[in-house]
C-alpha positions as CSV (number, residue, x, y, z in Angstrom):
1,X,-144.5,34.0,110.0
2,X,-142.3,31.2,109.9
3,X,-141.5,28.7,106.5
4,X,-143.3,25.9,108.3
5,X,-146.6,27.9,109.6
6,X,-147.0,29.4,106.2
7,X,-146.6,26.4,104.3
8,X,-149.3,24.9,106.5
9,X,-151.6,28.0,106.4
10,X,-151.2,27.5,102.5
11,X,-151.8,23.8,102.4
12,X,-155.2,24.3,104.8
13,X,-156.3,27.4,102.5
14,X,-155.4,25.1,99.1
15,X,-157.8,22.2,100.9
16,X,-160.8,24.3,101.8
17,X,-160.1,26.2,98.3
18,X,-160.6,22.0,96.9
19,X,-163.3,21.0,99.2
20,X,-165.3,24.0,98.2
21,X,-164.9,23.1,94.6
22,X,-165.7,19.9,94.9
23,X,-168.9,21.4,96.2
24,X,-169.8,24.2,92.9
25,X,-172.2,23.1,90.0
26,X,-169.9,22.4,86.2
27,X,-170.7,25.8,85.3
28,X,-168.9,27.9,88.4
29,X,-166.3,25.2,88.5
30,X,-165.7,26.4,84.9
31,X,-165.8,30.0,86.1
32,X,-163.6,29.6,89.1
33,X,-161.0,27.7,86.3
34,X,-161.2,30.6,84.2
35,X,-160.4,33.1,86.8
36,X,-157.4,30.8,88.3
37,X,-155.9,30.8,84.4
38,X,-156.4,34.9,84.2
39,X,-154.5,35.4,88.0
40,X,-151.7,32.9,86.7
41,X,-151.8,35.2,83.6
42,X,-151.3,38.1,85.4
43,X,-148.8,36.7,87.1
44,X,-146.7,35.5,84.2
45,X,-146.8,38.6,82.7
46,X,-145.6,40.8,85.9
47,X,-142.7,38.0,86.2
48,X,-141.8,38.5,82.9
49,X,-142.0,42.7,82.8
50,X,-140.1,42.5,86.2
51,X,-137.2,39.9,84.5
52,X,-137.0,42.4,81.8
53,X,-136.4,45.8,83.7
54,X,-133.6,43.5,85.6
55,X,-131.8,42.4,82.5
56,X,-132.5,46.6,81.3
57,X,-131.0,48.1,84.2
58,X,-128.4,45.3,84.7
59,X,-127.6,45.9,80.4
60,X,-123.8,47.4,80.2
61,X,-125.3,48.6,76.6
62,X,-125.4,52.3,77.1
63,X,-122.8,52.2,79.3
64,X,-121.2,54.2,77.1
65,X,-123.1,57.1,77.9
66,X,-122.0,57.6,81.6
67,X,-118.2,58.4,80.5
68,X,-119.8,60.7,78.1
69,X,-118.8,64.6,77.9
70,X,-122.2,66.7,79.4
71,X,-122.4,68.2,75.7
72,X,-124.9,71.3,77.6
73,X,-124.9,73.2,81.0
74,X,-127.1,75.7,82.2
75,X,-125.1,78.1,80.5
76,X,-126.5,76.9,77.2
77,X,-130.2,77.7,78.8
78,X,-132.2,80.4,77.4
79,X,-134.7,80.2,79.4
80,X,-135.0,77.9,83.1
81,X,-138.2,76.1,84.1
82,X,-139.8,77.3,87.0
């Protein structure tokens, strides 16, 4: 889907999402509110966990580690899973 069909499917879905509003007693209006603050929530909080694992994974703090001696082989085992 192109930039310009999209942005116009999303403008035509915000307008109907407005009309119908416009159309909902105080009470559902305040439910539908509600609900649009706990997706945004949602949201937020994904945006934020993802930005985290990148700034985790891109850390150089235990990098360390991966020039690190193995201080165990299998040798050491005394007994393998199976």
């Amino acid at each position: 889907m192109g930039k310009e069909k999209k942005y116009m499917t999303r403008q035509i879905l915000i307008q109907r999402t407005i009309d119908n509003l416009s159309k909902l007693p105080d009470q559902k209006l305040k439910e539908v509110s509600d609900f649009a603050e706990f997706l945004l929530s949602k949201l937020e909080d994904q945006l934020l966990t993802e930005g985290m694992q990148k700034l985790a994974s891109n850390s150089k703090s235990f990098q360390f580690l991966e020039d690190e001696e193995d201080l165990y082989s299998e040798a050491d085992l005394k007994e393998k899973y199976k």
